[in-house]
Every structure is written in structure tokens, then in C-alpha cells.
PyMOL Python script that loads the backbone (N, CA, C, O; Angstrom):
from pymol import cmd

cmd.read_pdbstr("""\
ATOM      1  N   UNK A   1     -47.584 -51.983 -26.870  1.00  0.00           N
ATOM      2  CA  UNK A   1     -46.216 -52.299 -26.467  1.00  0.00           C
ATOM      3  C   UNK A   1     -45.243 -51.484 -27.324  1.00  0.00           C
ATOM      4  O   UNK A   1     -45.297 -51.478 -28.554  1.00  0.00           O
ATOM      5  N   UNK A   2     -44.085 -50.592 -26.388  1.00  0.00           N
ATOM      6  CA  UNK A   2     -43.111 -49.799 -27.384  1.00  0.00           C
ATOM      7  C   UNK A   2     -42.136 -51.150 -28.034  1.00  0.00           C
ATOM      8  O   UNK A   2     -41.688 -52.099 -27.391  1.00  0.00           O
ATOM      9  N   UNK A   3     -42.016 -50.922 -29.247  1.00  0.00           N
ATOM     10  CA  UNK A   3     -40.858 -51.245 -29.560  1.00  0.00           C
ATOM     11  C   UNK A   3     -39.343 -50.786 -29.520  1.00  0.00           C
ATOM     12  O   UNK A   3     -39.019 -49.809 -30.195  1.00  0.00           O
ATOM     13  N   UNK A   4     -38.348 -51.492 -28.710  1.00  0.00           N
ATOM     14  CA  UNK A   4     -37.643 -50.479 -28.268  1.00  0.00           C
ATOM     15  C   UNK A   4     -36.247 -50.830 -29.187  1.00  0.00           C
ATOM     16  O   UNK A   4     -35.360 -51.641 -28.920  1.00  0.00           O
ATOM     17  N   UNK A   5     -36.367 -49.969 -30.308  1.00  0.00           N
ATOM     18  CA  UNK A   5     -35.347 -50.039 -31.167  1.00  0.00           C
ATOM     19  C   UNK A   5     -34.335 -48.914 -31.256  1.00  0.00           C
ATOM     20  O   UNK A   5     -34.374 -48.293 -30.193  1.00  0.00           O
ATOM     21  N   UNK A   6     -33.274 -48.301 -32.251  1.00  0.00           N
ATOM     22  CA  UNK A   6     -32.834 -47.303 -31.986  1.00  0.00           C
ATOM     23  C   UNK A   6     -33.189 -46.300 -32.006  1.00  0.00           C
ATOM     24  O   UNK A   6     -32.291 -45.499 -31.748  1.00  0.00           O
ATOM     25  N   UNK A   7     -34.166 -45.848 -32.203  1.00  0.00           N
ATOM     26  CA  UNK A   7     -35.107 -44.403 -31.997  1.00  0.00           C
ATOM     27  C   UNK A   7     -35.621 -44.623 -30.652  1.00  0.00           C
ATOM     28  O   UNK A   7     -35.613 -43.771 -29.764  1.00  0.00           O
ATOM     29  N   UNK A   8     -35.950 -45.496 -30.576  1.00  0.00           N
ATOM     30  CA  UNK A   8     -36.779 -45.949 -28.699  1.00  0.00           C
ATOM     31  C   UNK A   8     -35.608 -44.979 -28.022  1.00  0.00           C
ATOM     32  O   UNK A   8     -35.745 -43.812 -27.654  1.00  0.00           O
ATOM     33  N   UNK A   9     -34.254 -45.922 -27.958  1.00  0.00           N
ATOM     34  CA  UNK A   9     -33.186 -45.606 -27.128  1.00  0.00           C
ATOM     35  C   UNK A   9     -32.624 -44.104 -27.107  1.00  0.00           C
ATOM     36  O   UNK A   9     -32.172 -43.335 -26.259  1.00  0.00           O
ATOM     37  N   UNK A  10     -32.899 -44.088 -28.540  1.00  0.00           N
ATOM     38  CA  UNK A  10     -32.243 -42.285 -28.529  1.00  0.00           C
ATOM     39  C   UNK A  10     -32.957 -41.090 -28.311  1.00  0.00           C
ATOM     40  O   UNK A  10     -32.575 -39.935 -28.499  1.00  0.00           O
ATOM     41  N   UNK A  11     -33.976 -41.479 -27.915  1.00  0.00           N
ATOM     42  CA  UNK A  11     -35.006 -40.589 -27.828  1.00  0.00           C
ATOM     43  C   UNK A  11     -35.261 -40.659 -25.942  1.00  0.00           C
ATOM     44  O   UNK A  11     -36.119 -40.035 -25.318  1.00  0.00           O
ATOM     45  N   UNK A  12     -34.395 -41.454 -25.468  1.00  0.00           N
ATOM     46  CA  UNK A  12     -35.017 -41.468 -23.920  1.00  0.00           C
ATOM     47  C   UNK A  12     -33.776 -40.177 -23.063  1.00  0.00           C
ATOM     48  O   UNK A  12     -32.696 -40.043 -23.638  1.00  0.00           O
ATOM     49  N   UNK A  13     -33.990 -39.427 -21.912  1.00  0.00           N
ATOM     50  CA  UNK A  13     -32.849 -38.922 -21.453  1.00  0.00           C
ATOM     51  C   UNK A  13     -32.329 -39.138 -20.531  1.00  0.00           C
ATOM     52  O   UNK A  13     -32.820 -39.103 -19.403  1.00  0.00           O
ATOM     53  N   UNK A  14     -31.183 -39.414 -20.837  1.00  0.00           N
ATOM     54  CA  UNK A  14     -29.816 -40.228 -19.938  1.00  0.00           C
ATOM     55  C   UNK A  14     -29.208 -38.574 -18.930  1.00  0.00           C
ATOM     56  O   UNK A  14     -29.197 -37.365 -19.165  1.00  0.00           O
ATOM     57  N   UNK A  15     -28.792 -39.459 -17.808  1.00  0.00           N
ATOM     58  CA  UNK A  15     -27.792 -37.772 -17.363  1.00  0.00           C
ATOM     59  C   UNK A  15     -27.008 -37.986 -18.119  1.00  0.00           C
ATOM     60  O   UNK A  15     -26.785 -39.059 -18.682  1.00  0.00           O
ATOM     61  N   UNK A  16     -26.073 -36.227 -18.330  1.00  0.00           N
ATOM     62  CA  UNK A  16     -25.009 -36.512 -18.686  1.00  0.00           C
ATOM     63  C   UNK A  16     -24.010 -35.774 -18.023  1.00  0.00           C
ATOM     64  O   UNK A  16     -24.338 -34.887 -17.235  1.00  0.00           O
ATOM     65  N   UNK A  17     -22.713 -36.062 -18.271  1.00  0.00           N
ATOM     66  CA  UNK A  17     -21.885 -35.203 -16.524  1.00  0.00           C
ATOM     67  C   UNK A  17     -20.848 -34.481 -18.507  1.00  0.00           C
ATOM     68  O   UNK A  17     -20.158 -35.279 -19.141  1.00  0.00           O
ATOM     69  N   UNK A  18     -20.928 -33.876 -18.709  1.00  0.00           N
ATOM     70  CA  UNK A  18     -19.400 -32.578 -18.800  1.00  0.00           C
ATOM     71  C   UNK A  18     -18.228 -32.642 -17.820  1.00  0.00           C
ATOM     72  O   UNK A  18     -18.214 -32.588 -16.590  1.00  0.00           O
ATOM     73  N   UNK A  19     -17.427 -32.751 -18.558  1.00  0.00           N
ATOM     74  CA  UNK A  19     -15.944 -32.613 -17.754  1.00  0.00           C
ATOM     75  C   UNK A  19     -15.676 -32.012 -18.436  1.00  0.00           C
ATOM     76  O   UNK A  19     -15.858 -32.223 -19.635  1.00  0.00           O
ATOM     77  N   UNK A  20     -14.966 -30.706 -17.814  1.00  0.00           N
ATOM     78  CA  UNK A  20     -13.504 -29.588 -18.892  1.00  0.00           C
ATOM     79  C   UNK A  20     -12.452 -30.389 -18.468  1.00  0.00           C
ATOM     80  O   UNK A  20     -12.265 -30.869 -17.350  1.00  0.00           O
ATOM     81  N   UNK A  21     -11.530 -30.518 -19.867  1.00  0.00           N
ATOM     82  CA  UNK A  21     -10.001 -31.119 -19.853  1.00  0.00           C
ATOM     83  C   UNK A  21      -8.953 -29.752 -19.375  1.00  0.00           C
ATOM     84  O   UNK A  21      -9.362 -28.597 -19.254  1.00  0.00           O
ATOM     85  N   UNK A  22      -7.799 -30.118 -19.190  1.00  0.00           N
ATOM     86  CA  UNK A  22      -6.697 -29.213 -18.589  1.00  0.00           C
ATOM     87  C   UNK A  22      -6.905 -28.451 -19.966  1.00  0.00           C
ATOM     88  O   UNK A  22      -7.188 -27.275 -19.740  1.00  0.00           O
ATOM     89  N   UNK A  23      -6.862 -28.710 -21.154  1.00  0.00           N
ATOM     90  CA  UNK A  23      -6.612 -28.015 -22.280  1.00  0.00           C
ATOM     91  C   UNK A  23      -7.380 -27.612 -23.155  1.00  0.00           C
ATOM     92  O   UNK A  23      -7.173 -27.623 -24.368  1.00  0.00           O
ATOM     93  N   UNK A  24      -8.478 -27.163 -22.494  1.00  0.00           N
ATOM     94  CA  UNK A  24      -9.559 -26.439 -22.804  1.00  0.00           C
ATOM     95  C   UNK A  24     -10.538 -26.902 -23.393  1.00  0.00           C
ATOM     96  O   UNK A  24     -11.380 -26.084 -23.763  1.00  0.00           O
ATOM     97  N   UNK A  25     -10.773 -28.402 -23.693  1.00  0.00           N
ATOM     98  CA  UNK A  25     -11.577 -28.884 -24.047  1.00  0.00           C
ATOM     99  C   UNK A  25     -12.607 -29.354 -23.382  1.00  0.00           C
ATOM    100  O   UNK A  25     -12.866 -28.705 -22.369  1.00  0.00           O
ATOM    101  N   UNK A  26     -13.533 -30.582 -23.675  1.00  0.00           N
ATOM    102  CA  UNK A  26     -14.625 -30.461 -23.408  1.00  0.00           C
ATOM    103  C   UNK A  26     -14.955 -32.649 -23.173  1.00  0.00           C
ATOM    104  O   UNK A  26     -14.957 -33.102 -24.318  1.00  0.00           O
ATOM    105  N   UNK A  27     -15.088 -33.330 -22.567  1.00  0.00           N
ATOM    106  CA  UNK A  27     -15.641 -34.396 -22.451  1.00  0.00           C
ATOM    107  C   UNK A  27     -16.984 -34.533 -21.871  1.00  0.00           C
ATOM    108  O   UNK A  27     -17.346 -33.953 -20.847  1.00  0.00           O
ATOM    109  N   UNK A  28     -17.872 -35.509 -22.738  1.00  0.00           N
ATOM    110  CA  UNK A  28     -19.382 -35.453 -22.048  1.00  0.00           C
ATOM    111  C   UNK A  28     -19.791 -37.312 -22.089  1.00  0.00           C
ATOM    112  O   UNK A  28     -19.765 -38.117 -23.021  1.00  0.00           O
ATOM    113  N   UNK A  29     -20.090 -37.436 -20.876  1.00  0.00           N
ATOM    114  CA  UNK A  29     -20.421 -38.920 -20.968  1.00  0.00           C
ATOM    115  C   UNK A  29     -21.789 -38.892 -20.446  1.00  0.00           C
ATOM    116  O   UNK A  29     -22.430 -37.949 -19.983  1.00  0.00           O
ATOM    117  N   UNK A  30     -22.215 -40.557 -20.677  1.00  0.00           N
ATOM    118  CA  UNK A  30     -23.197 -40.991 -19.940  1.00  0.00           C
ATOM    119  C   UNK A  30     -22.830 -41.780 -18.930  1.00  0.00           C
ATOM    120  O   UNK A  30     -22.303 -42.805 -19.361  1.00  0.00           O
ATOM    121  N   UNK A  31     -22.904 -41.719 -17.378  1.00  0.00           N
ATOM    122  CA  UNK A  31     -22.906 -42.819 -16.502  1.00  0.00           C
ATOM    123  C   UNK A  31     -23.368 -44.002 -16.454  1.00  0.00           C
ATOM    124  O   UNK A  31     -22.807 -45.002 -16.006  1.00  0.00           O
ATOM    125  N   UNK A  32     -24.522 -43.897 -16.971  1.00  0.00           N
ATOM    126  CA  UNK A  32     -25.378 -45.169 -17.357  1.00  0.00           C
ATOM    127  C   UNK A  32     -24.817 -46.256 -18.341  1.00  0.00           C
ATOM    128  O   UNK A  32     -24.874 -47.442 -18.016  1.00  0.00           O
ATOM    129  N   UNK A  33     -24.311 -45.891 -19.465  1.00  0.00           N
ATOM    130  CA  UNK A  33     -23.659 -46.265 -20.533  1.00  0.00           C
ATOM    131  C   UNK A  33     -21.981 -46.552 -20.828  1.00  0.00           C
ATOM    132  O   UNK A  33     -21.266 -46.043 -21.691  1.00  0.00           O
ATOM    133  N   UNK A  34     -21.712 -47.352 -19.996  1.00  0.00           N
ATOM    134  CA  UNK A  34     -20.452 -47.347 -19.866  1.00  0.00           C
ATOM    135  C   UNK A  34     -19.809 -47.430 -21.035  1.00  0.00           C
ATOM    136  O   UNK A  34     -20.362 -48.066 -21.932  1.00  0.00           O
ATOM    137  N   UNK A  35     -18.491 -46.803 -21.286  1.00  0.00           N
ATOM    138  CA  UNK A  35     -17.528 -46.586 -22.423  1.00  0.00           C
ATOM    139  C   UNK A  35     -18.298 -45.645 -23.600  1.00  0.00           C
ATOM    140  O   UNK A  35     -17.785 -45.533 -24.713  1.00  0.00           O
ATOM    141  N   UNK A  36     -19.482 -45.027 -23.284  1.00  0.00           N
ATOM    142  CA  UNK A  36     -20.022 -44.184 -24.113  1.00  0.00           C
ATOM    143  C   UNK A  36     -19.783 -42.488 -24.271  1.00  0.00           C
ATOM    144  O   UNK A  36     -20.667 -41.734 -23.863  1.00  0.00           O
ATOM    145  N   UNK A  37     -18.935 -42.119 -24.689  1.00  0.00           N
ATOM    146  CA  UNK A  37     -18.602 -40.496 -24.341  1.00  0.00           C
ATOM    147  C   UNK A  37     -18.181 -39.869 -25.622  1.00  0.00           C
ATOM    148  O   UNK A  37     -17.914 -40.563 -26.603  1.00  0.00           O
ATOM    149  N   UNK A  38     -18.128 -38.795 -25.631  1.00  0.00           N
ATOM    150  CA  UNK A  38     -17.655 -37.422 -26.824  1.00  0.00           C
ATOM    151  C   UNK A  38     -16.776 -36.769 -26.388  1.00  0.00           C
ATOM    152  O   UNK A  38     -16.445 -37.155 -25.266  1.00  0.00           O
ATOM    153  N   UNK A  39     -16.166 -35.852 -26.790  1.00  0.00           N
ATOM    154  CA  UNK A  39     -15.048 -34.803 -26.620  1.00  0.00           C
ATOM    155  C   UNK A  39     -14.911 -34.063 -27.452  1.00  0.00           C
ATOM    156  O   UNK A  39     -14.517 -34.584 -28.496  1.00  0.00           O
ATOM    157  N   UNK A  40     -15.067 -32.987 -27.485  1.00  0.00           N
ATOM    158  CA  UNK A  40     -14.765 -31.742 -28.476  1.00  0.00           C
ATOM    159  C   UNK A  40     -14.024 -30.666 -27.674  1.00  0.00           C
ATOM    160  O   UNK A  40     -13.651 -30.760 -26.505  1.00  0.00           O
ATOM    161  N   UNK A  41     -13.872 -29.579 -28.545  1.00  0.00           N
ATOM    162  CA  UNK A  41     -13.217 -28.344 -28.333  1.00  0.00           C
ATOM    163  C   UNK A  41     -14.361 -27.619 -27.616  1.00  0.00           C
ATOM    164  O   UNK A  41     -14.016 -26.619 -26.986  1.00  0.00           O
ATOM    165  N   UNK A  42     -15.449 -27.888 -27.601  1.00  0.00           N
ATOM    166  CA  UNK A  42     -16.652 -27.080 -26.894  1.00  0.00           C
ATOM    167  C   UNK A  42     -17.064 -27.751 -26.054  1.00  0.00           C
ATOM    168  O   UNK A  42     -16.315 -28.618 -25.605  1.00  0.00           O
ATOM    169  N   UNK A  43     -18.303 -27.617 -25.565  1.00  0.00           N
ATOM    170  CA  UNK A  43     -19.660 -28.011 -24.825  1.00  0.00           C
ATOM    171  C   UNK A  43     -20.236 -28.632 -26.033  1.00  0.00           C
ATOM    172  O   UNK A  43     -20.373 -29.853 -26.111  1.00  0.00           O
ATOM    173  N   UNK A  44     -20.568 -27.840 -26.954  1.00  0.00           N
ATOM    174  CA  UNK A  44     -21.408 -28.069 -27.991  1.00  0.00           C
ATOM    175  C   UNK A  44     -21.014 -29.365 -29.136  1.00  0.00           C
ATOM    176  O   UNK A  44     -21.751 -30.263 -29.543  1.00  0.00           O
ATOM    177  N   UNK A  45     -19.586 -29.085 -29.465  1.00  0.00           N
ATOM    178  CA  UNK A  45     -19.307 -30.283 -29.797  1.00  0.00           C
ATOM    179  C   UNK A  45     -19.274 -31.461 -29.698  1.00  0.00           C
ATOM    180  O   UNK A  45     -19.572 -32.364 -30.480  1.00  0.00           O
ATOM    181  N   UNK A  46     -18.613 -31.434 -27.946  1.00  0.00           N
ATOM    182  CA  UNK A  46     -18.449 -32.621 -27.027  1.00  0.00           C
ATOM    183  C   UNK A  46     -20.122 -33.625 -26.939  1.00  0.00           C
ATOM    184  O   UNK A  46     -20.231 -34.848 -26.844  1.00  0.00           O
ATOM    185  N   UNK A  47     -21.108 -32.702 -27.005  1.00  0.00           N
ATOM    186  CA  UNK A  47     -22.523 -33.056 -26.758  1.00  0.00           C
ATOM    187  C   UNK A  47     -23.174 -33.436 -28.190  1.00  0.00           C
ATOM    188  O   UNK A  47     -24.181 -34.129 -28.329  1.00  0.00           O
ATOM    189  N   UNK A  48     -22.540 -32.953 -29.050  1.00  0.00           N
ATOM    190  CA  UNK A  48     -22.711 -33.836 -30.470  1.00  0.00           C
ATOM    191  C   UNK A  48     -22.150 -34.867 -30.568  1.00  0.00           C
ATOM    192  O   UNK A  48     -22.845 -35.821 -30.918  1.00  0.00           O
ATOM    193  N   UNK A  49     -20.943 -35.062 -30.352  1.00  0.00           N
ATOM    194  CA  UNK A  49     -19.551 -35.999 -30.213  1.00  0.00           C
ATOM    195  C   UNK A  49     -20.312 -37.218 -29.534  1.00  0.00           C
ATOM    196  O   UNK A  49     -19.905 -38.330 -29.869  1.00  0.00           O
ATOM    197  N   UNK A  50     -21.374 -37.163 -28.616  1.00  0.00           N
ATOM    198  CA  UNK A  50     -21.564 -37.749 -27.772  1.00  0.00           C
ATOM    199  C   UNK A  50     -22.887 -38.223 -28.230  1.00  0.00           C
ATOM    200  O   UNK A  50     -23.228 -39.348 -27.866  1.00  0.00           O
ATOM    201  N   UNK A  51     -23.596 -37.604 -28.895  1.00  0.00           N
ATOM    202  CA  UNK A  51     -24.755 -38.070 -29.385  1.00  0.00           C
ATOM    203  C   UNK A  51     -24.928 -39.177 -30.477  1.00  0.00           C
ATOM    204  O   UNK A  51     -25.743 -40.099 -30.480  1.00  0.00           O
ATOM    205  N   UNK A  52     -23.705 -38.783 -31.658  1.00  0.00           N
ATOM    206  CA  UNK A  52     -22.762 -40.239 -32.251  1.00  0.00           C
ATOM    207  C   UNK A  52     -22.646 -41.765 -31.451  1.00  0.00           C
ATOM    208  O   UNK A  52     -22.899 -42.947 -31.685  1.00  0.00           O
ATOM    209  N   UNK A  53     -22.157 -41.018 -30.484  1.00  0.00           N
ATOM    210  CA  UNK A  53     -21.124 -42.304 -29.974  1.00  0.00           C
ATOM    211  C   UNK A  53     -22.384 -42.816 -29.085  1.00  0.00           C
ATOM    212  O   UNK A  53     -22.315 -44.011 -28.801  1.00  0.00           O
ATOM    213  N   UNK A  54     -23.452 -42.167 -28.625  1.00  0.00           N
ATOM    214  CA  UNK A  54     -24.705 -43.095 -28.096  1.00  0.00           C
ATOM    215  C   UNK A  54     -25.415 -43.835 -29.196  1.00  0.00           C
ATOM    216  O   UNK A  54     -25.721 -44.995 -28.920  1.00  0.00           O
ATOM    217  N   UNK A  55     -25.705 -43.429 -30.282  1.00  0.00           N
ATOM    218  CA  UNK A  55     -26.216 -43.945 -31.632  1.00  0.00           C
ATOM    219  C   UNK A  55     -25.394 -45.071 -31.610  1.00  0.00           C
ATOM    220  O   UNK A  55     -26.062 -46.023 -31.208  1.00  0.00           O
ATOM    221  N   UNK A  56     -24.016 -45.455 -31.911  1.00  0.00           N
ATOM    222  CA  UNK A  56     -23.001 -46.216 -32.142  1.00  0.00           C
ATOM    223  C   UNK A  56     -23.325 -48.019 -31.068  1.00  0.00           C
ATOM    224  O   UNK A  56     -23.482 -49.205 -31.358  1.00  0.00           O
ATOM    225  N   UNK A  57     -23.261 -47.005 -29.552  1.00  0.00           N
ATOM    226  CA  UNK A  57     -23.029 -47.879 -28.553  1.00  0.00           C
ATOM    227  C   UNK A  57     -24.661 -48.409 -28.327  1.00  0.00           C
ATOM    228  O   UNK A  57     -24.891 -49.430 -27.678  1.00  0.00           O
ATOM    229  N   UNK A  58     -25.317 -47.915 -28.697  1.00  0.00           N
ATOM    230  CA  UNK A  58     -26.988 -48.901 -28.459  1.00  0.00           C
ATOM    231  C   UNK A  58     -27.004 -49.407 -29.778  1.00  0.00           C
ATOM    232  O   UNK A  58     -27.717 -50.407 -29.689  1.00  0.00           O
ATOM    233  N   UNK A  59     -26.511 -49.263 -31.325  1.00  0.00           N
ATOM    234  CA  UNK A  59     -26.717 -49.951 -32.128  1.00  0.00           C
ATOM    235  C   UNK A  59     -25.598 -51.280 -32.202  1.00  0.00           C
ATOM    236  O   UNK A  59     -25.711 -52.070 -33.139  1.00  0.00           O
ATOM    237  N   UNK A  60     -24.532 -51.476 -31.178  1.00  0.00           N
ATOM    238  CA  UNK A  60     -24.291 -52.391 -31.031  1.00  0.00           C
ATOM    239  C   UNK A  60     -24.967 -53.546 -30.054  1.00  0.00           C
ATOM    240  O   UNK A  60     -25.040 -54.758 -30.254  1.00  0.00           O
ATOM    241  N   UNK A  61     -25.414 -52.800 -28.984  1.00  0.00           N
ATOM    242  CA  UNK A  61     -26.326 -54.000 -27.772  1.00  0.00           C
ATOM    243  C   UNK A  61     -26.917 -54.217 -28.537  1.00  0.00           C
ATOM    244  O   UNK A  61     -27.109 -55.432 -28.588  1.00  0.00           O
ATOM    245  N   UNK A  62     -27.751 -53.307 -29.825  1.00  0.00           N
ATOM    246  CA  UNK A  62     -29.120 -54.320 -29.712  1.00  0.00           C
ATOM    247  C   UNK A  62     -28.956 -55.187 -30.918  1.00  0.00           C
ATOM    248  O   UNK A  62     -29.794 -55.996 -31.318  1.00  0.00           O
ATOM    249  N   UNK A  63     -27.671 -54.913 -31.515  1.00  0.00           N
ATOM    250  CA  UNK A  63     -27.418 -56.220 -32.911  1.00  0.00           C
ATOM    251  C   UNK A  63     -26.724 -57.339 -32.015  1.00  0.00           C
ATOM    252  O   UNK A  63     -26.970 -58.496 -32.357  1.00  0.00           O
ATOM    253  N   UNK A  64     -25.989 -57.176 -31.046  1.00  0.00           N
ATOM    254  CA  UNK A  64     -25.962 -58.268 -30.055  1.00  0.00           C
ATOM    255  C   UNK A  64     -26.744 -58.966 -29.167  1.00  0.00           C
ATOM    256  O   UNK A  64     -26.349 -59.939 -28.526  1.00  0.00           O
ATOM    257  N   UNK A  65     -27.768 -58.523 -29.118  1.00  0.00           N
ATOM    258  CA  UNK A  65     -28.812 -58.705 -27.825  1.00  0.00           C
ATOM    259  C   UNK A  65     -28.476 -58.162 -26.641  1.00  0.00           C
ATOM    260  O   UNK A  65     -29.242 -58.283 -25.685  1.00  0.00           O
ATOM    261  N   UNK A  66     -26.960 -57.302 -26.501  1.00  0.00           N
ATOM    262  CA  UNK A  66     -27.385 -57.217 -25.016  1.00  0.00           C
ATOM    263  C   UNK A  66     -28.019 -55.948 -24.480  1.00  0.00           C
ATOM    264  O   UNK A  66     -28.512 -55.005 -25.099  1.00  0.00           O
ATOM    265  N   UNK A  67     -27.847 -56.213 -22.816  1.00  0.00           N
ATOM    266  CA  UNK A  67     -28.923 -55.114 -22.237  1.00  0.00           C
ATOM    267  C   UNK A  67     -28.569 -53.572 -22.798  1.00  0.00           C
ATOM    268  O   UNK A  67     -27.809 -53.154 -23.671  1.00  0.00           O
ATOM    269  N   UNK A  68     -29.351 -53.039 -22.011  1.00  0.00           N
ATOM    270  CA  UNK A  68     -29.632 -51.943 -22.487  1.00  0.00           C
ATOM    271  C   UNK A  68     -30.231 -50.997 -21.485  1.00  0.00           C
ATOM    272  O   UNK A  68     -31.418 -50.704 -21.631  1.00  0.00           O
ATOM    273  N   UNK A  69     -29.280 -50.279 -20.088  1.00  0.00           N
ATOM    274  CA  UNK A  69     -30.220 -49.782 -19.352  1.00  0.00           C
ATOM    275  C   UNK A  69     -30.827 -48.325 -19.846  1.00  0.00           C
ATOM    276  O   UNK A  69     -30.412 -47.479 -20.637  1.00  0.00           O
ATOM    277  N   UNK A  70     -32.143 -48.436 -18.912  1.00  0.00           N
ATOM    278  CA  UNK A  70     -32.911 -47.085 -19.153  1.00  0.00           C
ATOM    279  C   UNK A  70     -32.065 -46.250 -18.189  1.00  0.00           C
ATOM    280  O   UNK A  70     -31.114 -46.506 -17.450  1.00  0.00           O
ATOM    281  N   UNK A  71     -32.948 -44.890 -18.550  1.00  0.00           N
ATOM    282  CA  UNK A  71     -32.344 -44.048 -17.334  1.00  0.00           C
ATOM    283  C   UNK A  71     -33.035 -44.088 -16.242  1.00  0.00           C
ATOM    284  O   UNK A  71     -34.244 -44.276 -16.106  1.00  0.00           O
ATOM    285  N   UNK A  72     -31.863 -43.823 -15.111  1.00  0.00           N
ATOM    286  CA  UNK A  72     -32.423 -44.269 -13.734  1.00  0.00           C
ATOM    287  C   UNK A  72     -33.101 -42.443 -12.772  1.00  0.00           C
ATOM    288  O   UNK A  72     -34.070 -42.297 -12.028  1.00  0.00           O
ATOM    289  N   UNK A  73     -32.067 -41.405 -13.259  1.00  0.00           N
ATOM    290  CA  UNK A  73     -32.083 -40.149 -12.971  1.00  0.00           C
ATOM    291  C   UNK A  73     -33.135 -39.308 -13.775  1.00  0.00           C
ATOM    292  O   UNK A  73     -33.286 -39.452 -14.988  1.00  0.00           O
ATOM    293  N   UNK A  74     -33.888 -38.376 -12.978  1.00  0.00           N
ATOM    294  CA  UNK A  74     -34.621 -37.256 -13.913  1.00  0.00           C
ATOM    295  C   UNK A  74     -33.145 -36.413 -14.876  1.00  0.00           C
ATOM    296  O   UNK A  74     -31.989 -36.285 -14.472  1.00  0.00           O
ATOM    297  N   UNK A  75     -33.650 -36.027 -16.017  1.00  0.00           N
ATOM    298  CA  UNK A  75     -32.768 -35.509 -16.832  1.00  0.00           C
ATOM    299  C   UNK A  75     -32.289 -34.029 -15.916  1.00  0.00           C
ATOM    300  O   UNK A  75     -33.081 -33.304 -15.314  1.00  0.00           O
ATOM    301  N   UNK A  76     -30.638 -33.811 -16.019  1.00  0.00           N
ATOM    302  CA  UNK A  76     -29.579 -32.822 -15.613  1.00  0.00           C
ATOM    303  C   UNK A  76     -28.834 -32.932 -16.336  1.00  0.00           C
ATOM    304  O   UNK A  76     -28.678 -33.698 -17.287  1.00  0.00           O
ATOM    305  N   UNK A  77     -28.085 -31.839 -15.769  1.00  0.00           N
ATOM    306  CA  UNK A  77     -26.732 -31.780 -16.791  1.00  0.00           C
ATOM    307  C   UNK A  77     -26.273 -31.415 -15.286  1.00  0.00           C
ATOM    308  O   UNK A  77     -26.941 -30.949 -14.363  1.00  0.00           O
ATOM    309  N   UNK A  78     -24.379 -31.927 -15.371  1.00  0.00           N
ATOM    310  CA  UNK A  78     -23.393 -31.446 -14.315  1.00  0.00           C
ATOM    311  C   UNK A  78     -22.327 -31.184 -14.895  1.00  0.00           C
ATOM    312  O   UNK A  78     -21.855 -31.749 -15.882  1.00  0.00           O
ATOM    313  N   UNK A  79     -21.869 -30.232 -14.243  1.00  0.00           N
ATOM    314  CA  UNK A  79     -20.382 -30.052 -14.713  1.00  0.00           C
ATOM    315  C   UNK A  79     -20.110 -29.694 -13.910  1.00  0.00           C
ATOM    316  O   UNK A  79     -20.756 -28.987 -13.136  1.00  0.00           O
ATOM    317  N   UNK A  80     -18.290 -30.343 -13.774  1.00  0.00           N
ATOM    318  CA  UNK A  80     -17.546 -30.756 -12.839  1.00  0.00           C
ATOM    319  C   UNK A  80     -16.681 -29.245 -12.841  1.00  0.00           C
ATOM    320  O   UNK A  80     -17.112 -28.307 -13.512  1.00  0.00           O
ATOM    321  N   UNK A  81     -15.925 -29.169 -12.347  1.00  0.00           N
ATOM    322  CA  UNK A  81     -14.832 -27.630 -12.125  1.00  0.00           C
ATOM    323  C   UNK A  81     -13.762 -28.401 -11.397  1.00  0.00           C
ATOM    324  O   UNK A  81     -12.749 -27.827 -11.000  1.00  0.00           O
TER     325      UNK A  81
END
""", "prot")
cmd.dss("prot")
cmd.show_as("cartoon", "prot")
cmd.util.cbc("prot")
cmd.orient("prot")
């Protein structure tokens, strides 16, 4: 049986959608994970930015108990234009 702690969670792959802002920046979320997203001046940032803020948002469900979905999609990346 996995134990599904925060390495479980961060280690699984979520989609993630990229949005470019009007001002040249960069937003990257998870759909799955609501209120979970990054933003940087890059791609690269935004996708670090974002890798934080997933660490953050599953180490709160699981000191709360709550759920926690898996991913439902084979791993992509999209970006919007």
C-alpha cells in the first residue's frame, strides 16, 4: 500500500495550462487543484512559482484531512494565445 504523503502527491503529474499575461508575463495553474497557481516573468519561473504553491496547497489538505484529487488527464502542457 502507497503511502500517500507529500512526496506521494508531488511526485504524481497534474496538467498544467500556461497563460501569457497582457504584460509579458507568465501564469501556470493546475485545473485539478483549485486556487493552486504561480506567476513569473517567464515560463520557467511561473512553473517553479507553481511547484511551491503545489507543495503549499497539498501540505495543507493533508494537515486538514481533506481530499486530495489525483490526476484525471495523461500529462500535457497547454498554452493558451
Amino acid at each position: 500500500m502507497t503511502t500517500k504523503n507529500l512526496s506521494y502527491y508531488m511526485n504524481l503529474h497534474y496538467r498544467i495550462e500556461l497563460v501569457p499575461e497582457e504584460d509579458g508575463s507568465w501564469a501556470a495553474l493546475v485545473p485539478e487543484l483549485p486556487g493552486c497557481l504561480g506567476a513569473g516573468d517567464t515560463i520557467t519561473e511561473a512553473l517553479e512559482m507553481l511547484e511551491d504553491a503545489k507543495s503549499g496547497w497539498f501540505a495543507s489538505r493533508l494537515k486538514h484531512s481533506d481530499p486530495i484529487p489525483e490526476p484525471q488527464f495523461a500529462p500535457t502542457m497547454l498554452v493558451e494565445a
